[in-house]
mmCIF entry with sequence, helices, sheets and N, C-alpha, C, O atoms, coordinates in Angstrom:
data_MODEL
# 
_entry.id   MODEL 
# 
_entity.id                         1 
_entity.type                       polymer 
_entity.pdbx_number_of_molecules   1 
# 
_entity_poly.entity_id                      1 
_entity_poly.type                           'polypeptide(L)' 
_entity_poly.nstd_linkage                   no 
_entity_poly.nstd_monomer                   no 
_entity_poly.pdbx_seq_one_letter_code       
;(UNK)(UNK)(UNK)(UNK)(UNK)(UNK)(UNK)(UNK)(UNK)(UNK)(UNK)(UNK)(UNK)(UNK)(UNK)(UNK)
(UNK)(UNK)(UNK)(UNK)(UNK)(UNK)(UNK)(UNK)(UNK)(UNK)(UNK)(UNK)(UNK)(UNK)(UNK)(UNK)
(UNK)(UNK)(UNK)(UNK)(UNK)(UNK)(UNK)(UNK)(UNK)(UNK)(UNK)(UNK)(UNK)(UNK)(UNK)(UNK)
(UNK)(UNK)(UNK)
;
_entity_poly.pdbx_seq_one_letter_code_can   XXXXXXXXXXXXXXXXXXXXXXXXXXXXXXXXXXXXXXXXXXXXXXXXXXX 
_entity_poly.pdbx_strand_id                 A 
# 
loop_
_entity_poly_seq.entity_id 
_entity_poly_seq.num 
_entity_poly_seq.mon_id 
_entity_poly_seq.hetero 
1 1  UNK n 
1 2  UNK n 
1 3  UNK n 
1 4  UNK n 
1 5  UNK n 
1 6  UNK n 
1 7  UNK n 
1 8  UNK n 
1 9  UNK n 
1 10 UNK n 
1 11 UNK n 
1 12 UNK n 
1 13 UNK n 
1 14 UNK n 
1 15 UNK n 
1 16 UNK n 
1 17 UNK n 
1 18 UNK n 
1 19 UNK n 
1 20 UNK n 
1 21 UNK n 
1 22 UNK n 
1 23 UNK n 
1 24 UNK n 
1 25 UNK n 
1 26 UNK n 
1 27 UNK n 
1 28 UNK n 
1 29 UNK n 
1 30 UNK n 
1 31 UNK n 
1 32 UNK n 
1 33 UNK n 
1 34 UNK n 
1 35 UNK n 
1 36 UNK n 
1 37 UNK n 
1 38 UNK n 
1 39 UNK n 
1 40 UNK n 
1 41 UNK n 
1 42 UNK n 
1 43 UNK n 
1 44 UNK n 
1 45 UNK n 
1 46 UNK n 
1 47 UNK n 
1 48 UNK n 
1 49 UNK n 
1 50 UNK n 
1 51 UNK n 
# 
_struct_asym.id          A 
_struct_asym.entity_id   1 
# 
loop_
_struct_conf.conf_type_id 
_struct_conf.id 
_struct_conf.pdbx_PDB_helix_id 
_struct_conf.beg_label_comp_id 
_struct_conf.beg_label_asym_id 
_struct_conf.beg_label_seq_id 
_struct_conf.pdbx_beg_PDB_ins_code 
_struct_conf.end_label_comp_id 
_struct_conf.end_label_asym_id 
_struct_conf.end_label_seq_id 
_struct_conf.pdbx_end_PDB_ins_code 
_struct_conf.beg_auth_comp_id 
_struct_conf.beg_auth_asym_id 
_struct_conf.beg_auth_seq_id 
_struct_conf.end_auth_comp_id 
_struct_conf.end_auth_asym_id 
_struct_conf.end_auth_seq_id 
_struct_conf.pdbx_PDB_helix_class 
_struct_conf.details 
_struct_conf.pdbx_PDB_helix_length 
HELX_P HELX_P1 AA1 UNK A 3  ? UNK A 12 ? UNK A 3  UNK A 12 1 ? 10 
HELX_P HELX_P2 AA2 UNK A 14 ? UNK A 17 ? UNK A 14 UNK A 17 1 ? 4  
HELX_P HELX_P3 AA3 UNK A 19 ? UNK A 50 ? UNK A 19 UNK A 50 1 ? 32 
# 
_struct_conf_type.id          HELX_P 
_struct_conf_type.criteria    ? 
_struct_conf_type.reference   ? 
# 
loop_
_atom_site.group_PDB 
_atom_site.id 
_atom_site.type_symbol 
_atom_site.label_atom_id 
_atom_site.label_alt_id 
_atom_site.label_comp_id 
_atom_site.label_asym_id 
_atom_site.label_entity_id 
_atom_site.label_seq_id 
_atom_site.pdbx_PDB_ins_code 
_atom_site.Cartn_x 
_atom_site.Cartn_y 
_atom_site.Cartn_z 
_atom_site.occupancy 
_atom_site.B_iso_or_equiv 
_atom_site.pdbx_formal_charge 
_atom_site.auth_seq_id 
_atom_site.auth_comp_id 
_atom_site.auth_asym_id 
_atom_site.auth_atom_id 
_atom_site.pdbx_PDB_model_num 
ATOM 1   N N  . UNK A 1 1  ? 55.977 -7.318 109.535 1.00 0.00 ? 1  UNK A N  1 
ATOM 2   C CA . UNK A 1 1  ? 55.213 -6.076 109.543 1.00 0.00 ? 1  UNK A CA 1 
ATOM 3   C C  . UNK A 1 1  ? 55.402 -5.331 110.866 1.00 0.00 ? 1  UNK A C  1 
ATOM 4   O O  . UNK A 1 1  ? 55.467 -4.102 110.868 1.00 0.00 ? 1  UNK A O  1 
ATOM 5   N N  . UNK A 1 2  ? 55.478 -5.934 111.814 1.00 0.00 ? 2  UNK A N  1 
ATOM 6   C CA . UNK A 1 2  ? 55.788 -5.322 113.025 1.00 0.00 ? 2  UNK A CA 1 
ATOM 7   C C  . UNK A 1 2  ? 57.369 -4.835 113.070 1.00 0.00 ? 2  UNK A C  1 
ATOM 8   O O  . UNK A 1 2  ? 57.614 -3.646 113.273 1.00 0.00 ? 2  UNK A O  1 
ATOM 9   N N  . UNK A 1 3  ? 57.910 -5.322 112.969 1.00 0.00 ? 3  UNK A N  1 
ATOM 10  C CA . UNK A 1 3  ? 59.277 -4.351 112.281 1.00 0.00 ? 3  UNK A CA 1 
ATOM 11  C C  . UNK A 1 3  ? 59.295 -3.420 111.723 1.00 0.00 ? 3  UNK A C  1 
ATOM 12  O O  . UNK A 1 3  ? 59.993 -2.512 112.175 1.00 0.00 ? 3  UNK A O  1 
ATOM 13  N N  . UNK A 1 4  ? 58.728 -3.258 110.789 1.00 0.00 ? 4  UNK A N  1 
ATOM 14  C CA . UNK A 1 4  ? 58.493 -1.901 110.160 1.00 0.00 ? 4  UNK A CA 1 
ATOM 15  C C  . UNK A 1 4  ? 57.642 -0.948 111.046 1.00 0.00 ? 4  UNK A C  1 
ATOM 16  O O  . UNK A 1 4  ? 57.627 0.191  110.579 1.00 0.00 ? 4  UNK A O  1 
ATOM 17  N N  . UNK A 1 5  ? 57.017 -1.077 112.051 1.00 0.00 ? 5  UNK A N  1 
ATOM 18  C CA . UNK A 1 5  ? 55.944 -0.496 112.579 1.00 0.00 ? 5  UNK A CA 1 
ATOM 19  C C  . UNK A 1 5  ? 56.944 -0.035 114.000 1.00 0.00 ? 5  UNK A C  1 
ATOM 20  O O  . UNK A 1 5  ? 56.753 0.945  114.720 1.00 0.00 ? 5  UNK A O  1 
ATOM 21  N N  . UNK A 1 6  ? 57.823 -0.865 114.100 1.00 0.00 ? 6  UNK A N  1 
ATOM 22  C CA . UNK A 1 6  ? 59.094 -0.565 115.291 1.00 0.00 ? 6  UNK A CA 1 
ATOM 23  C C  . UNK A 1 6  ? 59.379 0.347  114.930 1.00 0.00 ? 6  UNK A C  1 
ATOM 24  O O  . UNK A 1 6  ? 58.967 1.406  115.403 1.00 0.00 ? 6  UNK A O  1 
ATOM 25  N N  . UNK A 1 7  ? 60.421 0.230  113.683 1.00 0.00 ? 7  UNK A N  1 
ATOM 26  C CA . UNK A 1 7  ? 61.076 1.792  112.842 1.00 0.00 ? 7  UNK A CA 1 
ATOM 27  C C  . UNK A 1 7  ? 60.720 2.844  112.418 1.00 0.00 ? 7  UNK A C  1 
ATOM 28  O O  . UNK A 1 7  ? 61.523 3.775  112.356 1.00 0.00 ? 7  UNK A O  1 
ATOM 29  N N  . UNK A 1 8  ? 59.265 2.999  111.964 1.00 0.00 ? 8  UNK A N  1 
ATOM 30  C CA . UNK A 1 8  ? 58.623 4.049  111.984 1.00 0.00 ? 8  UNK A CA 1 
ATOM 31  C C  . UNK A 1 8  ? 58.829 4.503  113.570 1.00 0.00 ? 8  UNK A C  1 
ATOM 32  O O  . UNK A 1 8  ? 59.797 5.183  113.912 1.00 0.00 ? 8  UNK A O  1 
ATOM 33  N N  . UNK A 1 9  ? 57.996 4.134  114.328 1.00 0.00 ? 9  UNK A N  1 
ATOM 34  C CA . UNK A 1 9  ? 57.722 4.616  115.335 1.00 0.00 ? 9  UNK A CA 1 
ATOM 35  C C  . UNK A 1 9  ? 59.476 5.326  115.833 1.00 0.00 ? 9  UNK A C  1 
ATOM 36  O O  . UNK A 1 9  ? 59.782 6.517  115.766 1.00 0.00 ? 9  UNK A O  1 
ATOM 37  N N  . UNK A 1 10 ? 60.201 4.414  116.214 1.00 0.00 ? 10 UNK A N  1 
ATOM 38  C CA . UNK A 1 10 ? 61.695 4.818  116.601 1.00 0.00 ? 10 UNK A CA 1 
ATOM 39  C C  . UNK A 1 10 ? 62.116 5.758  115.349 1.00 0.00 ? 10 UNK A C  1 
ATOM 40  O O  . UNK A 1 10 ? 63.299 6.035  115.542 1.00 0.00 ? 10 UNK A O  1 
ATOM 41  N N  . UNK A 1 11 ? 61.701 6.333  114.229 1.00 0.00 ? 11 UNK A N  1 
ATOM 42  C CA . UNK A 1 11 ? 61.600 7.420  113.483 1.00 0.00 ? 11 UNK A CA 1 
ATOM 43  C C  . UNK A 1 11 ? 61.818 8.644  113.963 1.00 0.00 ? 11 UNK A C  1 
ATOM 44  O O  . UNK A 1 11 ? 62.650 9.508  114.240 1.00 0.00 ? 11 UNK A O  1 
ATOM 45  N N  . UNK A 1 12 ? 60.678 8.325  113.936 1.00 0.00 ? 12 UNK A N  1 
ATOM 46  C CA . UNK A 1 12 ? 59.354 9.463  114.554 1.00 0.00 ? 12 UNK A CA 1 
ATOM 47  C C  . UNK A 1 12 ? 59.831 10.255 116.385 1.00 0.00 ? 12 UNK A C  1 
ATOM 48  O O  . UNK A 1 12 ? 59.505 11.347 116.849 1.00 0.00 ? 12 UNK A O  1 
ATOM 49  N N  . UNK A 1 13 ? 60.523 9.347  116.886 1.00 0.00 ? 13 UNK A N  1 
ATOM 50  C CA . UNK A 1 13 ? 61.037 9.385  117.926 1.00 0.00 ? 13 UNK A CA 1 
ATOM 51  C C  . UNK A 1 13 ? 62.461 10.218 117.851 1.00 0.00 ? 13 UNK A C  1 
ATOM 52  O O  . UNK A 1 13 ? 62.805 11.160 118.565 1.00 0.00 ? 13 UNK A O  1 
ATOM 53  N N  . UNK A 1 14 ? 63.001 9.748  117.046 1.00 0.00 ? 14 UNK A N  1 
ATOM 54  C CA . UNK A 1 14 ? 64.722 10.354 116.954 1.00 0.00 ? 14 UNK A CA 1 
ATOM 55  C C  . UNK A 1 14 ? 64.527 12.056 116.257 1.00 0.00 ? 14 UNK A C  1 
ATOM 56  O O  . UNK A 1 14 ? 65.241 13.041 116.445 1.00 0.00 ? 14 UNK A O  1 
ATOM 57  N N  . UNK A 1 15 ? 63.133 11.889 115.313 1.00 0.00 ? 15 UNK A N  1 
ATOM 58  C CA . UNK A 1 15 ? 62.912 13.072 114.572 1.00 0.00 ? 15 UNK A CA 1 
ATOM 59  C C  . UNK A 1 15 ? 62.394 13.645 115.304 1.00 0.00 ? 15 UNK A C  1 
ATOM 60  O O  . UNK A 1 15 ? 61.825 14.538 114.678 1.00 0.00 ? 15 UNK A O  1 
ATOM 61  N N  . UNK A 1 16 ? 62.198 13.734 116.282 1.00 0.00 ? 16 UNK A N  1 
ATOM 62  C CA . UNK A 1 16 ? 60.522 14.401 117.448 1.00 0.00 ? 16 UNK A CA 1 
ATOM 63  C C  . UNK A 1 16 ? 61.974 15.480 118.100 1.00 0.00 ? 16 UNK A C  1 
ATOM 64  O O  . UNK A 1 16 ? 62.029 16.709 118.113 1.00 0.00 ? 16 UNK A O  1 
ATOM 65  N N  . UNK A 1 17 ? 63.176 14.321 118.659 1.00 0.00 ? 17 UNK A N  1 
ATOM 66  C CA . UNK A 1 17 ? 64.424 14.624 119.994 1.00 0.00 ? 17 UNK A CA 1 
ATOM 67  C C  . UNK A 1 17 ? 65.224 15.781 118.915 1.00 0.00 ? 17 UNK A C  1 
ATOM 68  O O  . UNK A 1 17 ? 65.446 16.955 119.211 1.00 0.00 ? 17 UNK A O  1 
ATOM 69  N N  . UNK A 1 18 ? 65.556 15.160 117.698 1.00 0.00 ? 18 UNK A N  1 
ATOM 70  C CA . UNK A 1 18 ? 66.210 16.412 116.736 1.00 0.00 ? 18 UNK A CA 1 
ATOM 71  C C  . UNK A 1 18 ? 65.531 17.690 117.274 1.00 0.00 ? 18 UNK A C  1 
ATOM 72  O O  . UNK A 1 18 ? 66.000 18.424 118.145 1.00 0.00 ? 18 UNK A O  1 
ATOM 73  N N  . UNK A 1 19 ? 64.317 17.853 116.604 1.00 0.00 ? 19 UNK A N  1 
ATOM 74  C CA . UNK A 1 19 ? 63.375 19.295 116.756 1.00 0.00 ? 19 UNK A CA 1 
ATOM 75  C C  . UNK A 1 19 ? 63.151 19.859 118.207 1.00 0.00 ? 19 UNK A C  1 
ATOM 76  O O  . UNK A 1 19 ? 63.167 21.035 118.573 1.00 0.00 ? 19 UNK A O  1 
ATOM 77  N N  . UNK A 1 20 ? 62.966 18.870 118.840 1.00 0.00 ? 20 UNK A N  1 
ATOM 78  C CA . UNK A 1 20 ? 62.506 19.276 120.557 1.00 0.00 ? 20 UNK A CA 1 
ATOM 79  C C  . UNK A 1 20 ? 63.707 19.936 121.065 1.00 0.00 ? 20 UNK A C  1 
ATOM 80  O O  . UNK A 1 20 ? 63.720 21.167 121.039 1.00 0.00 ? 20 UNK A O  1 
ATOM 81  N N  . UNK A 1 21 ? 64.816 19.240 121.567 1.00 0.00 ? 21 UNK A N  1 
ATOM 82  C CA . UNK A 1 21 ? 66.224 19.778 122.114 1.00 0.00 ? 21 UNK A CA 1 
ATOM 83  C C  . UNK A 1 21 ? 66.699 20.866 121.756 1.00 0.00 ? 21 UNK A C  1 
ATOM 84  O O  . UNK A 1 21 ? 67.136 21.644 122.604 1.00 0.00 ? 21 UNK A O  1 
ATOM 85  N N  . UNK A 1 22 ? 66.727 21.254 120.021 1.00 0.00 ? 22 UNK A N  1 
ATOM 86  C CA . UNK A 1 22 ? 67.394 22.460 120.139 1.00 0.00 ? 22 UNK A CA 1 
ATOM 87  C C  . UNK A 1 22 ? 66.791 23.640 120.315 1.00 0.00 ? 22 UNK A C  1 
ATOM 88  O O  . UNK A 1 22 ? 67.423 24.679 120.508 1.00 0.00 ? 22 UNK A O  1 
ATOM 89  N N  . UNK A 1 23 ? 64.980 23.539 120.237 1.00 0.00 ? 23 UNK A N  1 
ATOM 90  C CA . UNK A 1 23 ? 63.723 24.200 120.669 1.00 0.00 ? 23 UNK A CA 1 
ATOM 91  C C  . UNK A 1 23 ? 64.108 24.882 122.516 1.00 0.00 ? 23 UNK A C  1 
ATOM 92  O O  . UNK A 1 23 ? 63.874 25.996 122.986 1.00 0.00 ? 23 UNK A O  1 
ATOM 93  N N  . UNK A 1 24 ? 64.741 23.684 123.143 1.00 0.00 ? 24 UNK A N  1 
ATOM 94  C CA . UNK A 1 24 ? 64.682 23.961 124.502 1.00 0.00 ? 24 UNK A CA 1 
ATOM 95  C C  . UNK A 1 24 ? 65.818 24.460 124.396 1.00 0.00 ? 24 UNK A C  1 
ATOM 96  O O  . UNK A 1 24 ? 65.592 25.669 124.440 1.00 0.00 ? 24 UNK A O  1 
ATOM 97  N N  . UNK A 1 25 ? 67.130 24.289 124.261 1.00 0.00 ? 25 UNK A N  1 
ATOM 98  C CA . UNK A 1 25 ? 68.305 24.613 124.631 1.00 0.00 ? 25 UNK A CA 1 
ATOM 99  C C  . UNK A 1 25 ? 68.175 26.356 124.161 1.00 0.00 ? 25 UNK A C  1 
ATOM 100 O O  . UNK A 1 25 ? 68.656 27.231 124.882 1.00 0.00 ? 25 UNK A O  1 
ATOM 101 N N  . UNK A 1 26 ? 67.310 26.731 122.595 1.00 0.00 ? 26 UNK A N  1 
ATOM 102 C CA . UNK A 1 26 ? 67.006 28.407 122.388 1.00 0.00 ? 26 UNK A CA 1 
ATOM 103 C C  . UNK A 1 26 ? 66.733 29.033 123.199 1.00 0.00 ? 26 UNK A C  1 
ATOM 104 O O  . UNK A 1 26 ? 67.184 30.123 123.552 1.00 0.00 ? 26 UNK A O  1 
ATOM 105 N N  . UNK A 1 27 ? 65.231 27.844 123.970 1.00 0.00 ? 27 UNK A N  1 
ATOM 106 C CA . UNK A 1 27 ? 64.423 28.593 124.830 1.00 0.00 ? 27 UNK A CA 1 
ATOM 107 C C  . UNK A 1 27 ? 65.412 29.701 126.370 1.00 0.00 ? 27 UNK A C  1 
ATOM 108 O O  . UNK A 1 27 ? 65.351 30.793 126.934 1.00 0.00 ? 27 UNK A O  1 
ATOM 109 N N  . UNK A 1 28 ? 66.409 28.091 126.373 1.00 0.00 ? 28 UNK A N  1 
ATOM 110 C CA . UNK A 1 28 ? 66.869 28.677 127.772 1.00 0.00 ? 28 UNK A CA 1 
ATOM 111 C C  . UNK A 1 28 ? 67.923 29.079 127.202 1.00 0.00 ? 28 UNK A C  1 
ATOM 112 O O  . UNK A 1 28 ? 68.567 28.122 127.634 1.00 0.00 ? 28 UNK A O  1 
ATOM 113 N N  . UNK A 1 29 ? 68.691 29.650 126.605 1.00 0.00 ? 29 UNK A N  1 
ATOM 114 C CA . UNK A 1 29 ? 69.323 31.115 125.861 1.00 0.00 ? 29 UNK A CA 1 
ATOM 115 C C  . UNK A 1 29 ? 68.589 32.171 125.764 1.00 0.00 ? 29 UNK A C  1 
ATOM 116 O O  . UNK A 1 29 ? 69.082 33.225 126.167 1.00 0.00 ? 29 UNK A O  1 
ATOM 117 N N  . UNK A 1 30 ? 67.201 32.176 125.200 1.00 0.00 ? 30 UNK A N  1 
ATOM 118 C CA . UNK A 1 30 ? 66.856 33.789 125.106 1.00 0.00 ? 30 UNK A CA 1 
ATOM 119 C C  . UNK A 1 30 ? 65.928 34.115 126.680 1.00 0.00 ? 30 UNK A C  1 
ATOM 120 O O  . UNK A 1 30 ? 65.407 35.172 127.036 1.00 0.00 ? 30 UNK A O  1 
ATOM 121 N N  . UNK A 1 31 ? 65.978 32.763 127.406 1.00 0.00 ? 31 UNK A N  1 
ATOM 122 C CA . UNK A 1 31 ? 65.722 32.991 129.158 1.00 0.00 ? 31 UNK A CA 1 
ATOM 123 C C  . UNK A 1 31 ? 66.713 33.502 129.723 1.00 0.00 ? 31 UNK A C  1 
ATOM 124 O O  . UNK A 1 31 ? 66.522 34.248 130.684 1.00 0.00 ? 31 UNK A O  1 
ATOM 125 N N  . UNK A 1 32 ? 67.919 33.246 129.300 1.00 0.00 ? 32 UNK A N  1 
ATOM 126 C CA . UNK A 1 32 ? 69.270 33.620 129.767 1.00 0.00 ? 32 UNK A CA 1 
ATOM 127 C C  . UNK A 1 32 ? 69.890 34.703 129.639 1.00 0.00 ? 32 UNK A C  1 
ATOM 128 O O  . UNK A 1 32 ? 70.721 35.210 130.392 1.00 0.00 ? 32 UNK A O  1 
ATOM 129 N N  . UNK A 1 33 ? 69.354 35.171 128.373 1.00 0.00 ? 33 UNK A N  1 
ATOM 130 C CA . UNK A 1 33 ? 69.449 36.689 127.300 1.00 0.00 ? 33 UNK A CA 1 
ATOM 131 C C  . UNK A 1 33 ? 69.239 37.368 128.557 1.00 0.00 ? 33 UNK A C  1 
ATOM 132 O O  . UNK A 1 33 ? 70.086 37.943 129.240 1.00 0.00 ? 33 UNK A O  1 
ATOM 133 N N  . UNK A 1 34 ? 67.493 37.174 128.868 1.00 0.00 ? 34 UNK A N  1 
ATOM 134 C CA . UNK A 1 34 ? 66.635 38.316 128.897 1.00 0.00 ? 34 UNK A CA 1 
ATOM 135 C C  . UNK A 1 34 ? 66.991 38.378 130.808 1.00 0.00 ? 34 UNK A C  1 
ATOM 136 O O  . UNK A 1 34 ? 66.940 39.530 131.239 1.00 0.00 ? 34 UNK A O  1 
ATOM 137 N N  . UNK A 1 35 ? 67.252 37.519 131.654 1.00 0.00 ? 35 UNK A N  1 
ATOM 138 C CA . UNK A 1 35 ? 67.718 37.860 132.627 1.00 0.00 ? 35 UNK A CA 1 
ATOM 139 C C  . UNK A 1 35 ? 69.009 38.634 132.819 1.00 0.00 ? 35 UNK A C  1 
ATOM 140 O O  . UNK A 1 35 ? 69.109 39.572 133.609 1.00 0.00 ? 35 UNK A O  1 
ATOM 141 N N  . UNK A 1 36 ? 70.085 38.141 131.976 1.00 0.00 ? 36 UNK A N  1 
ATOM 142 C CA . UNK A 1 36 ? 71.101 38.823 132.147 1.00 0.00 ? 36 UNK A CA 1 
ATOM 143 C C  . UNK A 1 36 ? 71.154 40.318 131.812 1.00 0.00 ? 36 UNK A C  1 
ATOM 144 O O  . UNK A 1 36 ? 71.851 41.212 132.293 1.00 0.00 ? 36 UNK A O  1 
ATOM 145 N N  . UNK A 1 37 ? 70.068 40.341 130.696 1.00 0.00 ? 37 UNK A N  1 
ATOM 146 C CA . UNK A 1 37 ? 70.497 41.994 130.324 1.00 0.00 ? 37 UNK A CA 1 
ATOM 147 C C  . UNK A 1 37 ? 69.683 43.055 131.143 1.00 0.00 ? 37 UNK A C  1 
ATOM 148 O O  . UNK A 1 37 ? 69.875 44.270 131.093 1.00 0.00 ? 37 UNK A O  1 
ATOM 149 N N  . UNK A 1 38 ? 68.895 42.514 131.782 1.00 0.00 ? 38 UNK A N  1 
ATOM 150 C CA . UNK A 1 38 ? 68.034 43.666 133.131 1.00 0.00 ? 38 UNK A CA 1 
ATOM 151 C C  . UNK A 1 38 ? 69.022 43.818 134.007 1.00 0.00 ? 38 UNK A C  1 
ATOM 152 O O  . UNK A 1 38 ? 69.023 44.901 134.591 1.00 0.00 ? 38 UNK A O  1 
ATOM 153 N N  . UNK A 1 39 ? 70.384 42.593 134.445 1.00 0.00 ? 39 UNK A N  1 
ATOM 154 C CA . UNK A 1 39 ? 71.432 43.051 134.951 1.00 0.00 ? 39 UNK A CA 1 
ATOM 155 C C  . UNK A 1 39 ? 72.187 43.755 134.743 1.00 0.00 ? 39 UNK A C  1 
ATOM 156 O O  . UNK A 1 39 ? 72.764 44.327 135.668 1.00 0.00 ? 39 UNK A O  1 
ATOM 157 N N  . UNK A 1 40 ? 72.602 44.088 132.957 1.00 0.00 ? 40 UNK A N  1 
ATOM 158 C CA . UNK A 1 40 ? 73.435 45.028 132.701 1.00 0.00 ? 40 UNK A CA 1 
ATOM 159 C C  . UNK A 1 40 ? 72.270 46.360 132.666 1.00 0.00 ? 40 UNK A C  1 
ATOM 160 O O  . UNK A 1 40 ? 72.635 47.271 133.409 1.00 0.00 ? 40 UNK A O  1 
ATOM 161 N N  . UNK A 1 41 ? 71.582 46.503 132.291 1.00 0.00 ? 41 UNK A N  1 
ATOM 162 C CA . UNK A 1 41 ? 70.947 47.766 132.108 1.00 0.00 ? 41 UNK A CA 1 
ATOM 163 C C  . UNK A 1 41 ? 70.793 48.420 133.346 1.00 0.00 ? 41 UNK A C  1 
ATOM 164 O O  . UNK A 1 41 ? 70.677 49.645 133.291 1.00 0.00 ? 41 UNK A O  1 
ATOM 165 N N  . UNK A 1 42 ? 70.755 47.672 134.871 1.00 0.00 ? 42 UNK A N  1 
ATOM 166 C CA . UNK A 1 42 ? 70.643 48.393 135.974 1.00 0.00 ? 42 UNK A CA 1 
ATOM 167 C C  . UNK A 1 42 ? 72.409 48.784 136.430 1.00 0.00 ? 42 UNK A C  1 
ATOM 168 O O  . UNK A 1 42 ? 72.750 49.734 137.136 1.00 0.00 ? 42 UNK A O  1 
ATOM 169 N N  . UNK A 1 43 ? 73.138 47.971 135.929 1.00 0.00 ? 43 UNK A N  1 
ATOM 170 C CA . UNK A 1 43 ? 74.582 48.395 135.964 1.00 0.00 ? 43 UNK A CA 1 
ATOM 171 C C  . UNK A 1 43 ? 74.985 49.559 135.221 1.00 0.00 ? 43 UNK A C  1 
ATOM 172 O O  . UNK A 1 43 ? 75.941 50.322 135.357 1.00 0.00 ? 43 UNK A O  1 
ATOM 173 N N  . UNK A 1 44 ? 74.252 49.525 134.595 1.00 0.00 ? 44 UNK A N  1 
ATOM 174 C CA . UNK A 1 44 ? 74.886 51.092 133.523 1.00 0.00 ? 44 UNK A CA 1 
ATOM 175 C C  . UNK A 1 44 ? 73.733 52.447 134.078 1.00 0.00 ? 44 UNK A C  1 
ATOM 176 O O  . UNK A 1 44 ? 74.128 53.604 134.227 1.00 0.00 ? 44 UNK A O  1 
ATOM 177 N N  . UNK A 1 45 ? 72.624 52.109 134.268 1.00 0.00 ? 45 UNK A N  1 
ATOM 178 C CA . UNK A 1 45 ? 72.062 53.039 135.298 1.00 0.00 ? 45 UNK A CA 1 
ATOM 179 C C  . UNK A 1 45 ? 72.714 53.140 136.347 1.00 0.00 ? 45 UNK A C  1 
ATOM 180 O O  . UNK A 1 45 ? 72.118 54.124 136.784 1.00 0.00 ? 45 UNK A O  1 
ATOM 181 N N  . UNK A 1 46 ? 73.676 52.853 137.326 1.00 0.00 ? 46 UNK A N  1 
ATOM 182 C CA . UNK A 1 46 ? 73.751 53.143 138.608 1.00 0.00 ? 46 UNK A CA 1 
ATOM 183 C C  . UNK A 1 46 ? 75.349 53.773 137.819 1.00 0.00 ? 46 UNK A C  1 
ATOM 184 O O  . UNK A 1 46 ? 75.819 54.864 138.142 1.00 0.00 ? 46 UNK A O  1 
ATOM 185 N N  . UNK A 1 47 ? 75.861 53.064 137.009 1.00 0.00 ? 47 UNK A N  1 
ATOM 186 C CA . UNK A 1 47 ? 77.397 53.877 136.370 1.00 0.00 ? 47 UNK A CA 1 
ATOM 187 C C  . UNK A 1 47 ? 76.865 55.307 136.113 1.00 0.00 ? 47 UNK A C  1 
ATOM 188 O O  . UNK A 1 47 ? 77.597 56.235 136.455 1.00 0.00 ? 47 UNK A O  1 
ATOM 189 N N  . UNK A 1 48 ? 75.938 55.521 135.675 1.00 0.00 ? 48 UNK A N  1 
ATOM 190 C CA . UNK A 1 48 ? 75.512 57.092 134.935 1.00 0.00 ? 48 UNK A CA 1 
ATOM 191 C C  . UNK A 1 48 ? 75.085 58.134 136.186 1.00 0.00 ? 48 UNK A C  1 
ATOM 192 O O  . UNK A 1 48 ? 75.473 59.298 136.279 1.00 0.00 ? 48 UNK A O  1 
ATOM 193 N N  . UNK A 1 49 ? 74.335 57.548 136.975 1.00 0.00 ? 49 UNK A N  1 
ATOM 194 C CA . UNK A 1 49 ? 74.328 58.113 138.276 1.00 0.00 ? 49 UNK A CA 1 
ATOM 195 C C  . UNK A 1 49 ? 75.492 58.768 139.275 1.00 0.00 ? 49 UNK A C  1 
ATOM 196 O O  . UNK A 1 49 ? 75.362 59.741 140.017 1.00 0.00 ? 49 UNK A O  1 
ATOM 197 N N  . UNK A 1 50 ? 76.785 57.857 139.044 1.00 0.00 ? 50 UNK A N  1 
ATOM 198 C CA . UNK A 1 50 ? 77.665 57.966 139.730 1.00 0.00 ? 50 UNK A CA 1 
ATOM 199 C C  . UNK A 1 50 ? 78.640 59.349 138.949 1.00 0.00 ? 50 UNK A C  1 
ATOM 200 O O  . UNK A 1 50 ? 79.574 60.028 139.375 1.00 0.00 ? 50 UNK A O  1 
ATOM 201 N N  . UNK A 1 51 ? 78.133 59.340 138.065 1.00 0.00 ? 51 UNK A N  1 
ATOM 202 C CA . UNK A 1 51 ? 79.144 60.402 136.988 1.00 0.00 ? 51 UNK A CA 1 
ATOM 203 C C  . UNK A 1 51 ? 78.749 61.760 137.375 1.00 0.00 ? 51 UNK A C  1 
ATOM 204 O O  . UNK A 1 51 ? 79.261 62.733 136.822 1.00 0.00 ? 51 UNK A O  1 
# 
């Protein structure tokens, strides 16, 4: 019975790392998005200026 109570648990664990990881790896993509594009948007403001 404790075997079975191992595998659940180590389940529950492998299913938790599936959902969690690719949760974080989005997170820091649309962190990555949203910094980079205040960089381009002040780059194309200072291009329009220069014209």
């Amino acid at each position: 019975m404790k075997i079975v109570k191992v595998l659940a648990t180590l389940f529950l664990v492998v299913l938790a790392t599936l959902v969690v990881i690719p949760l974080i790896v989005l997170a820091g993509l649309f962190i990555w998005l949203k910094l980079t594009e205040e960089g381009d948007e002040e780059s194309l403001e200072l291009d329009q200026e220069g014209i």
